[in-house]
TINUGU-32361 format. One record per residue (C-alpha): residue number from 1; residue in three letters; chain; x, y, z. Coordinates in Angstrom, 3 decimals. Example, Ala and Ser with C-alpha at 12.3 -4.5 7.8 and 13.67 -1.06 7.14 Angstrom:
# TINUGU-32361
+-----+-----+----+----------+----------+----------+
!   i !  aa ! ch !        x !        y !        z !
+-----+-----+----+----------+----------+----------+
!   1 ! ALA !  A !   12.300 !   -4.500 !    7.800 !
!   2 ! SER !  A !   13.670 !   -1.060 !    7.140 !
+-----+-----+----+----------+----------+----------+
//
This chain:
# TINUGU-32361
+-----+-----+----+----------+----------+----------+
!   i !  aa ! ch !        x !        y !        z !
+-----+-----+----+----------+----------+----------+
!   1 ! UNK !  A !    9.080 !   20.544 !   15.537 !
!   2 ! UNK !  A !    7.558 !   17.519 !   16.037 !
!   3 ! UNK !  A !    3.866 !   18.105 !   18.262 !
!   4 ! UNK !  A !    4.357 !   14.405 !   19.484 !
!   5 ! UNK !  A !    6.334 !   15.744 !   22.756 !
!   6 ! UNK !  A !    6.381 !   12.653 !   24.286 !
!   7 ! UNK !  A !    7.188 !   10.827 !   21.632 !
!   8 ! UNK !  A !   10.966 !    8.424 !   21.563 !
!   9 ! UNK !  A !   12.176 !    8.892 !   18.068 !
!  10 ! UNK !  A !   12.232 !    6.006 !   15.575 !
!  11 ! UNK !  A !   14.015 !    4.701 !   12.999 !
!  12 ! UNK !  A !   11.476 !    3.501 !   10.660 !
!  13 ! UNK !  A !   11.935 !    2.812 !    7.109 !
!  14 ! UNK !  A !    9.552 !    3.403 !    3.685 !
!  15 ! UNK !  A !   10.206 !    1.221 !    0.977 !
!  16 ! UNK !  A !    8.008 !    3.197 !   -1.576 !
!  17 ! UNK !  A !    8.522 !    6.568 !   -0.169 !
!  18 ! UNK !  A !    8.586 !    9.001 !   -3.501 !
!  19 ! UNK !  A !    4.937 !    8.872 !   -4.076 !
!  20 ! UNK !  A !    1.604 !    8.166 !   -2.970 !
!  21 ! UNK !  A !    0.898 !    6.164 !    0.091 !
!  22 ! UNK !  A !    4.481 !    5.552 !    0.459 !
!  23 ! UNK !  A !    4.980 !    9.641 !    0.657 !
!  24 ! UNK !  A !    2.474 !   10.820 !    2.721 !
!  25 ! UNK !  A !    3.508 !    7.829 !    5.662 !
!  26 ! UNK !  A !    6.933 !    9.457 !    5.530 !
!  27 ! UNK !  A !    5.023 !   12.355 !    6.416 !
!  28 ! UNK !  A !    3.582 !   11.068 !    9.043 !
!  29 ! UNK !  A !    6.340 !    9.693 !   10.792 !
!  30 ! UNK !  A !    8.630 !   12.741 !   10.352 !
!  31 ! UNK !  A !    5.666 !   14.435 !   12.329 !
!  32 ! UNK !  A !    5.864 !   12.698 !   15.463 !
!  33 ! UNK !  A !    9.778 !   13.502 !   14.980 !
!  34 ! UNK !  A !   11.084 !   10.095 !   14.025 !
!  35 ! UNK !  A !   13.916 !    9.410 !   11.270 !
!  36 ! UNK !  A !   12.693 !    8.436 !    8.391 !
!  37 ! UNK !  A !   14.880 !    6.634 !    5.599 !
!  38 ! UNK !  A !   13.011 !    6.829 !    2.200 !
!  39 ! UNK !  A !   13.543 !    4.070 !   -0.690 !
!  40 ! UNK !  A !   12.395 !    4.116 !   -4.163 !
!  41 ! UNK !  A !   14.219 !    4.717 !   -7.545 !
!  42 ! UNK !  A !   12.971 !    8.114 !   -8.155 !
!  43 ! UNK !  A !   15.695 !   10.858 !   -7.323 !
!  44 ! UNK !  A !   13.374 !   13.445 !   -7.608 !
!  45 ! UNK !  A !   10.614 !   12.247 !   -5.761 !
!  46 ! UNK !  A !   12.926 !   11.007 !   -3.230 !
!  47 ! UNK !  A !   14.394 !   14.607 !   -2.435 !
!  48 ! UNK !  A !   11.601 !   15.778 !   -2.677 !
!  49 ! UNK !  A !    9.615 !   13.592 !    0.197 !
!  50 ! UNK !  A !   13.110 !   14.110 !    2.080 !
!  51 ! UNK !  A !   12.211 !   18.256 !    2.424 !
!  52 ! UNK !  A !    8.536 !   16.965 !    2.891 !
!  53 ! UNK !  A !   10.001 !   14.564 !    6.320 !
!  54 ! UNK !  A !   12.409 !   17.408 !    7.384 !
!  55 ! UNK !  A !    9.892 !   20.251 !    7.145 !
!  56 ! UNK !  A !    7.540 !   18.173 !    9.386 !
!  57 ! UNK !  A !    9.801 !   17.616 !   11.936 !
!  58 ! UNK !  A !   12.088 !   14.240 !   11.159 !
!  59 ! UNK !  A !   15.367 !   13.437 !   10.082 !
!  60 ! UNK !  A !   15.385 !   12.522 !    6.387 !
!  61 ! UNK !  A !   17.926 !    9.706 !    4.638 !
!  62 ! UNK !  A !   17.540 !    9.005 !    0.941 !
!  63 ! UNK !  A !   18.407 !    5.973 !   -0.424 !
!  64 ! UNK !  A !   17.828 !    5.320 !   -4.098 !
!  65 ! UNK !  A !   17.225 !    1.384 !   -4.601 !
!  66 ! UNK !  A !   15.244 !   -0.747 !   -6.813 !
!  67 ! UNK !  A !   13.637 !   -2.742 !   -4.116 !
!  68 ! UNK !  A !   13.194 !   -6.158 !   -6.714 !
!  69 ! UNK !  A !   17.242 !   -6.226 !   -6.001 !
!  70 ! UNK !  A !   17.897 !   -8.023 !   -2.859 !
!  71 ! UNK !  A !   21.085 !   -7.439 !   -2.733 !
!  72 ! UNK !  A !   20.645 !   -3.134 !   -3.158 !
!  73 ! UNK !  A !   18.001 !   -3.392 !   -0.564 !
!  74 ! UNK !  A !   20.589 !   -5.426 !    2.015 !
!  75 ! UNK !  A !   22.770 !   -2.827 !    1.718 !
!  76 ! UNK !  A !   20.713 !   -0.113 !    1.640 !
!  77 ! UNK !  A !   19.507 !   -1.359 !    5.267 !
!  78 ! UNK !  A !   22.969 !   -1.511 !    6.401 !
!  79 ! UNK !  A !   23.254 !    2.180 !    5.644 !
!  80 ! UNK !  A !   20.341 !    2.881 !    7.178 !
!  81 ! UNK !  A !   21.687 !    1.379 !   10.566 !
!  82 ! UNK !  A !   25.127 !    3.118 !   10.189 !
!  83 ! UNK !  A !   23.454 !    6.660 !    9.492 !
!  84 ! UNK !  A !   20.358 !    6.318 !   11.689 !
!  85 ! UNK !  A !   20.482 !    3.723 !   14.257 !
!  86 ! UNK !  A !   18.924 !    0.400 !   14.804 !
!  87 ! UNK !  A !   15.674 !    0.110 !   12.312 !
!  88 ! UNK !  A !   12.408 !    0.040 !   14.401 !
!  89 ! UNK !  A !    9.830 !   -0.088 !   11.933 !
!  90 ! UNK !  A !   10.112 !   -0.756 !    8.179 !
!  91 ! UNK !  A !    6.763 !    0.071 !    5.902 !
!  92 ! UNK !  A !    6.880 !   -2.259 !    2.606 !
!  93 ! UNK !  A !    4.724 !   -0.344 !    0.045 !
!  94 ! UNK !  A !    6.383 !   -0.210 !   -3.277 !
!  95 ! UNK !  A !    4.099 !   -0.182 !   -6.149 !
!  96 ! UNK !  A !    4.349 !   -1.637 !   -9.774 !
!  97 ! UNK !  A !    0.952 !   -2.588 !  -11.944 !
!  98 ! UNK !  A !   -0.378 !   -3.144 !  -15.555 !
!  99 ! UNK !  A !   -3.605 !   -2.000 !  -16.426 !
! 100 ! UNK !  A !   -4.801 !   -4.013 !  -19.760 !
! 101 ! UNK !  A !   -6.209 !   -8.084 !  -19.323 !
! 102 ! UNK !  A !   -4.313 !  -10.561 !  -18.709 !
! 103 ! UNK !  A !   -3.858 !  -11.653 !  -22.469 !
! 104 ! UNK !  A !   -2.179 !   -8.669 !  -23.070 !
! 105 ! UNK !  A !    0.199 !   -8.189 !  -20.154 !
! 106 ! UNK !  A !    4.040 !   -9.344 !  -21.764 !
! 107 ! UNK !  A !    5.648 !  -12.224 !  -19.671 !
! 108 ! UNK !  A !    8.772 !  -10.169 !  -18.663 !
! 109 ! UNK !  A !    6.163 !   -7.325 !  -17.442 !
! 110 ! UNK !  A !    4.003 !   -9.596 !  -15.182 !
! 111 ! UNK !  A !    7.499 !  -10.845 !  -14.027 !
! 112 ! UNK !  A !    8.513 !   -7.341 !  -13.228 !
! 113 ! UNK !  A !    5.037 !   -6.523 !  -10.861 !
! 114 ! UNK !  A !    5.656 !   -9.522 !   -9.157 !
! 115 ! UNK !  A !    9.705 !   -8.926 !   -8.629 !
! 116 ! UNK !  A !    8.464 !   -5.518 !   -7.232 !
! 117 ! UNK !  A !    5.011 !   -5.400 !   -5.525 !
! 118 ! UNK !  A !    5.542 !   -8.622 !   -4.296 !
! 119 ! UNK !  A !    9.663 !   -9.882 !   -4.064 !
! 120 ! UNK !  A !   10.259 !   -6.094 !   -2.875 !
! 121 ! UNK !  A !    8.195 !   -6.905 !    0.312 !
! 122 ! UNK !  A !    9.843 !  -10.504 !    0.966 !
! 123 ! UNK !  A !   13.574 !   -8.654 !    0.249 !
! 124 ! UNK !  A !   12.234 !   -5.637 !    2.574 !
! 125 ! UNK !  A !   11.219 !   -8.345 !    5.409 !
! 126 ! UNK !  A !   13.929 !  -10.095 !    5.130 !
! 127 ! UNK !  A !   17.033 !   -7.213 !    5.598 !
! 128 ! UNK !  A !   14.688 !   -5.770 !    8.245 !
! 129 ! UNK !  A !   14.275 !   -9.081 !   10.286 !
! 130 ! UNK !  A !   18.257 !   -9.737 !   10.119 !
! 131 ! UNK !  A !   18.398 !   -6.803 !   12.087 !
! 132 ! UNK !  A !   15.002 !   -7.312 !   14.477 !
! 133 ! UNK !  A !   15.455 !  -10.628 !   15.920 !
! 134 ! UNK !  A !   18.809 !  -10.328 !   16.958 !
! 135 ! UNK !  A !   17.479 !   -7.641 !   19.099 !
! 136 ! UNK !  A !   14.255 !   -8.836 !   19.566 !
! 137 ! UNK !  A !   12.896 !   -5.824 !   19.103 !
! 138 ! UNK !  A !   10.885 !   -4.624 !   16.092 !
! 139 ! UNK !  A !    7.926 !   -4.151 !   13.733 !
! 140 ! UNK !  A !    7.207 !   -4.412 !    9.583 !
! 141 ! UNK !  A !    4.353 !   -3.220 !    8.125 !
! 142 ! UNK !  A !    2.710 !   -4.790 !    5.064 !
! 143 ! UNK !  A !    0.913 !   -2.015 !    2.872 !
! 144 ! UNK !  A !   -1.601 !   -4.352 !    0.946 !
! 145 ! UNK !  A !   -4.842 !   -3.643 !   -0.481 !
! 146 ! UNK !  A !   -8.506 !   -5.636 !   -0.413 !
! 147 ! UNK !  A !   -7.345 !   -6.698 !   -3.752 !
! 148 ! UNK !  A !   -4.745 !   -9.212 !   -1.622 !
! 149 ! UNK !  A !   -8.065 !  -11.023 !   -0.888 !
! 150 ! UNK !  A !  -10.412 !   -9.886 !   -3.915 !
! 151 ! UNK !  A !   -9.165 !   -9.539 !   -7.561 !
! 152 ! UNK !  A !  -10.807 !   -7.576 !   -9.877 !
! 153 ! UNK !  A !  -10.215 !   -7.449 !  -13.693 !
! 154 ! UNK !  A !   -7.438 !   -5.559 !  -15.739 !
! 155 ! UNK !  A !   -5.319 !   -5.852 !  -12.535 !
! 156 ! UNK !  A !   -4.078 !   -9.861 !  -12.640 !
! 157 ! UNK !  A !   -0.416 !   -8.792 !  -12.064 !
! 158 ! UNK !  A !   -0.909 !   -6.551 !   -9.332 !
! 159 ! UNK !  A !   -3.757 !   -8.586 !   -7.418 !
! 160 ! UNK !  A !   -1.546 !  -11.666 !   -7.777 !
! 161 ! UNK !  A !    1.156 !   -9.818 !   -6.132 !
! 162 ! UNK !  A !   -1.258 !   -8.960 !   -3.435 !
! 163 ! UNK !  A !   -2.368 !  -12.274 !   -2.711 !
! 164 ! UNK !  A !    0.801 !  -13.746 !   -2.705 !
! 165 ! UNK !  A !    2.165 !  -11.194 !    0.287 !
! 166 ! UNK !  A !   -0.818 !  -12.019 !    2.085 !
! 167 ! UNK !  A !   -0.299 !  -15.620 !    2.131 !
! 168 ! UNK !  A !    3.169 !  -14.997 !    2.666 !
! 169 ! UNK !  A !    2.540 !  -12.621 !    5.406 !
! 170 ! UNK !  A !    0.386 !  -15.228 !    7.240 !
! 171 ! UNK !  A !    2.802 !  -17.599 !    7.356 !
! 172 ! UNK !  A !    5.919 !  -15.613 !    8.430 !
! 173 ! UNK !  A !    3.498 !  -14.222 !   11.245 !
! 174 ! UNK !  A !    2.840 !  -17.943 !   12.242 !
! 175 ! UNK !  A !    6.504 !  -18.560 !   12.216 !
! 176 ! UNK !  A !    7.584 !  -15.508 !   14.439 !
! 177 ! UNK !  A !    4.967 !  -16.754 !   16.983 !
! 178 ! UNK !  A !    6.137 !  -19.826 !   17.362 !
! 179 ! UNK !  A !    9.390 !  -19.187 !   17.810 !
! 180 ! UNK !  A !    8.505 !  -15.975 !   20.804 !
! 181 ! UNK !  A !    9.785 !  -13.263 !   19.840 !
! 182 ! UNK !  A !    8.731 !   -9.746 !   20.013 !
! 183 ! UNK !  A !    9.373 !   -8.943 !   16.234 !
! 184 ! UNK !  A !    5.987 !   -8.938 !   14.632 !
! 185 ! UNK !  A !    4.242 !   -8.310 !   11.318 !
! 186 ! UNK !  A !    1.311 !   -6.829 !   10.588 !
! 187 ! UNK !  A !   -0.591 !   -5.831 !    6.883 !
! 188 ! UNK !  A !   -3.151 !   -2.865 !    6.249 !
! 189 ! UNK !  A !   -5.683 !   -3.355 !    3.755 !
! 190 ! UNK !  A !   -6.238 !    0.172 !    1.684 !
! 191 ! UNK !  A !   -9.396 !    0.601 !   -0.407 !
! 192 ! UNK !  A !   -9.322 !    2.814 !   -3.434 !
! 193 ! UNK !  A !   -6.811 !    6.090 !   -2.947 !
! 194 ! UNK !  A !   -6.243 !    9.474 !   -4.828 !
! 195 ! UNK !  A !   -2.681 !    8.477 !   -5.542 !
! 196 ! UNK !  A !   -0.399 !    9.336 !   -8.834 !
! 197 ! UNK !  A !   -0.004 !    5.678 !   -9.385 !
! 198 ! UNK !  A !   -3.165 !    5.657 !  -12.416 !
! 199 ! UNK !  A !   -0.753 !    8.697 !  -14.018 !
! 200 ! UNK !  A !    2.311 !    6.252 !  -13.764 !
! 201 ! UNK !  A !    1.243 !    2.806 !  -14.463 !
! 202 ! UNK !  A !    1.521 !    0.854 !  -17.772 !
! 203 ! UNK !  A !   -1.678 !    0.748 !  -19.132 !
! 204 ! UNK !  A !   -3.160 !   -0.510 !  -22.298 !
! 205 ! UNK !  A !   -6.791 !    0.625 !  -21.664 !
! 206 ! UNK !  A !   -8.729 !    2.718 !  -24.099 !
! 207 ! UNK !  A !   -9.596 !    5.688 !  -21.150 !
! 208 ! UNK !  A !   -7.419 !    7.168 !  -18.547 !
! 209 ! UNK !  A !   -7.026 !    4.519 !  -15.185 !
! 210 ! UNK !  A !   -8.745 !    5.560 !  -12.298 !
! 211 ! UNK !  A !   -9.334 !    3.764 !   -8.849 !
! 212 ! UNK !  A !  -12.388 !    2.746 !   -8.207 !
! 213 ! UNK !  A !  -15.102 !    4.469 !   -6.017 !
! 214 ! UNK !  A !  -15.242 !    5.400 !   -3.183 !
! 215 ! UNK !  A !  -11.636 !    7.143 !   -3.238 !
! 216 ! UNK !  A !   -9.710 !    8.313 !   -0.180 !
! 217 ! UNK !  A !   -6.441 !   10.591 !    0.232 !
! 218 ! UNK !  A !   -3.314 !    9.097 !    0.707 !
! 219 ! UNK !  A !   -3.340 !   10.536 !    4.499 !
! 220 ! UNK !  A !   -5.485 !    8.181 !    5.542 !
! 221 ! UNK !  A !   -3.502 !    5.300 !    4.896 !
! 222 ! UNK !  A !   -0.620 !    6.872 !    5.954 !
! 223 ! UNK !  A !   -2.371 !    7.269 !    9.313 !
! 224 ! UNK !  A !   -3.252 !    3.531 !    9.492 !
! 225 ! UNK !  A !    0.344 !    2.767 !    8.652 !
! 226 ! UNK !  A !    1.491 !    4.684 !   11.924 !
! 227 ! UNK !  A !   -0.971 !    3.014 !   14.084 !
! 228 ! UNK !  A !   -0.004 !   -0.533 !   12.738 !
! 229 ! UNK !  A !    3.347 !    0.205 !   13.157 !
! 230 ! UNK !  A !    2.329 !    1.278 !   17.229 !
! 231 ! UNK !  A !    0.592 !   -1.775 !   17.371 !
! 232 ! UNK !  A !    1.518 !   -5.035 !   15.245 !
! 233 ! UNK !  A !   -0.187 !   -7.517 !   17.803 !
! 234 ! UNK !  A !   -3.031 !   -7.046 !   15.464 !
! 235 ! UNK !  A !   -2.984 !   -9.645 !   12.537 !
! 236 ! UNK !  A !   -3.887 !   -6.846 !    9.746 !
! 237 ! UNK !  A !   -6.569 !   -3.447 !    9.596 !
! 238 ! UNK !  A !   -9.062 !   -2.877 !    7.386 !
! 239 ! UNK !  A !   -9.149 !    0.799 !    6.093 !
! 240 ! UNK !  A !  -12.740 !    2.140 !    4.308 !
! 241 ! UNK !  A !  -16.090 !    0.918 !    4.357 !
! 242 ! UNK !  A !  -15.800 !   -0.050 !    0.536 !
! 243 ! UNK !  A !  -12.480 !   -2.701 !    2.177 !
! 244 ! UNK !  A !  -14.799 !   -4.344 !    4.690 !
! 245 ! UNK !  A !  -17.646 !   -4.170 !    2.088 !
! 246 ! UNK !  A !  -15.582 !   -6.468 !   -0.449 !
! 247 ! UNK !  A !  -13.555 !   -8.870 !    1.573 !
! 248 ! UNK !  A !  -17.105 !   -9.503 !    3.303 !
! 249 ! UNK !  A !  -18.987 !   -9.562 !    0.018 !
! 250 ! UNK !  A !  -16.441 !  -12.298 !   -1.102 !
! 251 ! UNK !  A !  -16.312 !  -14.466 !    1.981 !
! 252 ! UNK !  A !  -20.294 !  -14.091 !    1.668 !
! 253 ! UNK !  A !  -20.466 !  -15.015 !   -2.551 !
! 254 ! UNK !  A !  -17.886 !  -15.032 !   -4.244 !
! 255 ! UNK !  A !  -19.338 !  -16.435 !   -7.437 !
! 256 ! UNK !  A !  -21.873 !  -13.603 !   -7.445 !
! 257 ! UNK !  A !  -19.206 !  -10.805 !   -6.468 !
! 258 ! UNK !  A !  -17.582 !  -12.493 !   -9.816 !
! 259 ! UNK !  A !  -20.198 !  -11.532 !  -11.838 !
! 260 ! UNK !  A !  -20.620 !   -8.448 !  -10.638 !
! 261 ! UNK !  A !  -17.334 !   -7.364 !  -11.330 !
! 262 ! UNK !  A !  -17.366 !   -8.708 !  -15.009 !
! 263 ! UNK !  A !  -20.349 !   -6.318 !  -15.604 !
! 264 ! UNK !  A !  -18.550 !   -2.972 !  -13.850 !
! 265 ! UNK !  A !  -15.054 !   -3.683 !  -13.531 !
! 266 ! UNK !  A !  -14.119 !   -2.508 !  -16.626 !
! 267 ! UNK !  A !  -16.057 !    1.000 !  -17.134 !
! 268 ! UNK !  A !  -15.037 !    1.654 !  -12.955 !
! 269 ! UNK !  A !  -11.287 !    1.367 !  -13.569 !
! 270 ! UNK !  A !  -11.449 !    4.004 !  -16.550 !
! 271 ! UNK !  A !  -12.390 !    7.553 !  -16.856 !
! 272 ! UNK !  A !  -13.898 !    8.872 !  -19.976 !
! 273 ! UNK !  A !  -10.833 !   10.703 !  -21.411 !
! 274 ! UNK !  A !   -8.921 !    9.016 !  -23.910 !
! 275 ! UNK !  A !   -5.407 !    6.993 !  -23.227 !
! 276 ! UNK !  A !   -3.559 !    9.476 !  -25.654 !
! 277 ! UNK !  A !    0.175 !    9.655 !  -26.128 !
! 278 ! UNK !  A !    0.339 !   12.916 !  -23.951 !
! 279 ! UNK !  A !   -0.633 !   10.660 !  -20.926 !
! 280 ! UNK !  A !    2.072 !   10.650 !  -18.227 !
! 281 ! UNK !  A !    5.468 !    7.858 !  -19.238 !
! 282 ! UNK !  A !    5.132 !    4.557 !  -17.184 !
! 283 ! UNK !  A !    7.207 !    3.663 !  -14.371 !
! 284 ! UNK !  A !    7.329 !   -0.476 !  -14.548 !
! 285 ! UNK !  A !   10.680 !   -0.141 !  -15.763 !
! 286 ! UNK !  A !   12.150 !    3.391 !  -15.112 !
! 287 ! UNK !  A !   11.228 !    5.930 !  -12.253 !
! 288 ! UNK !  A !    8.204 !    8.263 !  -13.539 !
! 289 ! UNK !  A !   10.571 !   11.085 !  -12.748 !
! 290 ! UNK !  A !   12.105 !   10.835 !  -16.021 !
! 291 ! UNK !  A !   14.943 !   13.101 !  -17.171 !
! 292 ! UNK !  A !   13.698 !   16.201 !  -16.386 !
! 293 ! UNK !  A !   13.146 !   15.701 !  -12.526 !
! 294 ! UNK !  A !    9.321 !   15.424 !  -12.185 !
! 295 ! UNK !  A !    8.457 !   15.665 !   -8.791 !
! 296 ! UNK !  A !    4.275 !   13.557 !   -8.600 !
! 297 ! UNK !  A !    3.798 !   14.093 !   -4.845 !
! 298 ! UNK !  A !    1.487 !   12.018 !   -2.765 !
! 299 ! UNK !  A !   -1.699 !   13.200 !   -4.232 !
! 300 ! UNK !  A !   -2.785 !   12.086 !   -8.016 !
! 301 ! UNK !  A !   -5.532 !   13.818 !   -9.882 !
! 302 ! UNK !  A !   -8.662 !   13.159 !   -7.882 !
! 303 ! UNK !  A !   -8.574 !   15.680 !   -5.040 !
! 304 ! UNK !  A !  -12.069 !   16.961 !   -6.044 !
! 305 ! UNK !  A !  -13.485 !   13.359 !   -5.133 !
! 306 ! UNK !  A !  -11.311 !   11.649 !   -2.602 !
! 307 ! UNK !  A !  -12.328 !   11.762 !    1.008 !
! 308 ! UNK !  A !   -9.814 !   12.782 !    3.720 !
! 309 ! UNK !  A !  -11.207 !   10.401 !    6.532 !
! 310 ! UNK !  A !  -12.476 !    6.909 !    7.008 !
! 311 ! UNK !  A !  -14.914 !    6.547 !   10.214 !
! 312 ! UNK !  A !  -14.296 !    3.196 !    9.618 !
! 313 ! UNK !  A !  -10.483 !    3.400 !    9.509 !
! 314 ! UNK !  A !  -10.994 !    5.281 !   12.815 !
! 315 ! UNK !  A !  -13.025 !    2.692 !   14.483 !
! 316 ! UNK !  A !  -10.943 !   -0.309 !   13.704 !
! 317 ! UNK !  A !   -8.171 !    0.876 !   15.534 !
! 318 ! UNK !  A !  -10.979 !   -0.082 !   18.203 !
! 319 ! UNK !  A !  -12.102 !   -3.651 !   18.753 !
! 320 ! UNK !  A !  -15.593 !   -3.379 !   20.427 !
! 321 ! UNK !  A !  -16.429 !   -0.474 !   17.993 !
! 322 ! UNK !  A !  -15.149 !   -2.462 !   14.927 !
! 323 ! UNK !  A !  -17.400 !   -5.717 !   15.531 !
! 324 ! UNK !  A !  -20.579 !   -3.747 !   15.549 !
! 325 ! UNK !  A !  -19.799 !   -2.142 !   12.443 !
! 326 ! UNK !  A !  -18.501 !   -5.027 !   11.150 !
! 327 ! UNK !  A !  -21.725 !   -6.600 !   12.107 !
! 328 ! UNK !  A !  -24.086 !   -4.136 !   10.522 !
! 329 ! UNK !  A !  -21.742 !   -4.080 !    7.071 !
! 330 ! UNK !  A !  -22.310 !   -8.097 !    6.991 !
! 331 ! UNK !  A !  -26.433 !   -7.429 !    7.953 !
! 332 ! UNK !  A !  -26.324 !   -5.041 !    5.182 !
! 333 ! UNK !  A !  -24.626 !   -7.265 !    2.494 !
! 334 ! UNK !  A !  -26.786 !  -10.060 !    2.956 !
! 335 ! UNK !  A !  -30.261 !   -8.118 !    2.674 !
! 336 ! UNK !  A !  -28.713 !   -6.468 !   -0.652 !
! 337 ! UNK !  A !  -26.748 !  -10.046 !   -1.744 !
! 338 ! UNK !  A !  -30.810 !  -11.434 !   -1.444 !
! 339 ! UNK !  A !  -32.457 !   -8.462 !   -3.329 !
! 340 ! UNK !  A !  -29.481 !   -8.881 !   -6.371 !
! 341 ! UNK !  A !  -30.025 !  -12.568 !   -6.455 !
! 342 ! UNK !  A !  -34.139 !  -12.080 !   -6.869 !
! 343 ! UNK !  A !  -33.473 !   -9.486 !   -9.101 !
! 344 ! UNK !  A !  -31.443 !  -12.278 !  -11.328 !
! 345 ! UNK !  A !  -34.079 !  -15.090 !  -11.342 !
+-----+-----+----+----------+----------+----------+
//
């Protein structure tokens, strides 16, 4: 049973929902006893974050779609209001990336990232607000990343995608103020999570894909998710200190946050173990399920490292609390921004 007594069940929907972040939001909705319809095009994973929803306290519906097809996603939407009820909330979070530079990423595979990380969000919004401002009533949550504002190498497909759904984002929030109604948007900005995408994604590196440090579990993500779904007045939330650290850095310098990255970027993104044939099959084009039913969870391979709670993720869910620590971060960056630049003369 749900421990969220007081709680009016939702209908919320997670585009995304057989792994990862996507997963362990599911997870958190189905705990305060909402009904949760899960999309991705993963059977497996799919029943298997159904059990996950149902065995915390929600009402599970899966709905297999490639969320790159508009048309699947329509109609998976319309089943979602026949079988469930009126949509409340709908989490865009589907994930599709290339590890290897930009020279070597195929044109049909950096068409692919962008028809899912980013078209799946704009098809998501768009079958979700059909349905919201009719009723004027309703929220959609952008999952996004501080790559949407900082790109870092080996990642030019996916950080395009991100930066295209935050400019997007901004300008469909714009529009939906304008015109007064209720419906709102809001994006969370993740840092670096323990999720099985770096088993899953394409990669053409010479080591094993890893995020880069600090890492966080999946939970607390999912747990920003919730709130922004509660409360979409707010434009977007920052999760993890290492989130505010970059977009700040970048607003700060850039050029010198360029740099930077050239020199680490690489060797951060990579583990030492070789990229060997036994390494996990990529999902770009086909689920990572494969034929045999592989069930990846929310959790990827870095347990031992990842951190299951953000003060900071905590404290921006508070303004007052959130400005002085945003504050102190910017302090911080510009005493160690000085000290790098003597240390380059």
């Amino acid at each position: 049973m749900s421990t969220h007594r007081h709680h009016q069940p939702r209908t919320v929907v997670v585009a995304g929902a057989s792994g990862g972040v996507g997963r362990a939001t599911a997870r958190a909705f189905a705990a305060r006893g909402d009904r949760v319809a899960l999309l991705a095009r993963g059977r497996a994973g799919l029943d298997a974050a159904a059990d996950d929803v149902r065995r915390a306290g929600g009402e599970a519906l899966v709905l297999p779609v490639d969320v790159a097809d508009a048309q699947a996603v329509e109609e998976a939407a319309a089943r979602v209001e026949e079988e469930l009820g009126p949509i409340d909330i709908w989490v865009n979070n589907a994930f599709a990336g290339v590890f290897a530079p930009f020279t070597e990423i195929e044109a049909d595979e950096f068409r692919r990232v962008t028809e899912v990380a980013y078209l799946g969000y704009v098809h998501g919004t768009r079958a979700a607000l059909r349905r919201m401002l009719p009723r004027d009533h309703g929220a959609v949550v952008q999952v996004g990343s501080a790559l949407a504002y900082r790109g870092i190498p080996l990642q030019s497909a996916y950080c395009g995608a991100k930066h295209a759904i935050q400019g997007w984002n901004e300008s469909l929030r714009c529009e939906l103020l304008h015109s007064g109604t209720r419906v709102r948007t809001t994006m969370v900005q993740l840092p670096a999570l323990n999720t099985p995408q770096f088993d899953w994604v394409l990669s053409r590196l010479p080591h094993r894909a890893q995020p880069v440090p600090p890492i966080y579990q999946p939970e607390v993500a999912a747990r920003a998710v919730v709130h922004a779904a509660e409360h979409p007045g707010r434009r977007e939330y920052w999760v993890g200190i290492s989130t505010v650290g970059t977009l700040l850095a970048n607003a700060v310098a850039p050029g010198l946050l360029d740099r930077y990255l050239a020199r680490t970027g690489y060797s951060s993104q990579q583990t030492g173990e070789d990229n060997g044939p036994d390494v996990g099959p990529a999902n770009l084009w086909h689920p990572a399920d494969g034929p045999e039913g592989r069930d990846h969870g929310a959790h990827g391979r870095f347990d031992a490292v990842a951190a299951s709670g953000s003060p900071q993720a905590s404290a921006s869910r508070h303004h007052a609390v959130l400005a002085g620590a945003v504050a102190l971060t910017g302090a911080a960056l510009a005493v160690g921004l000085a000290g790098y630049r003597r240390c380059r003369r």
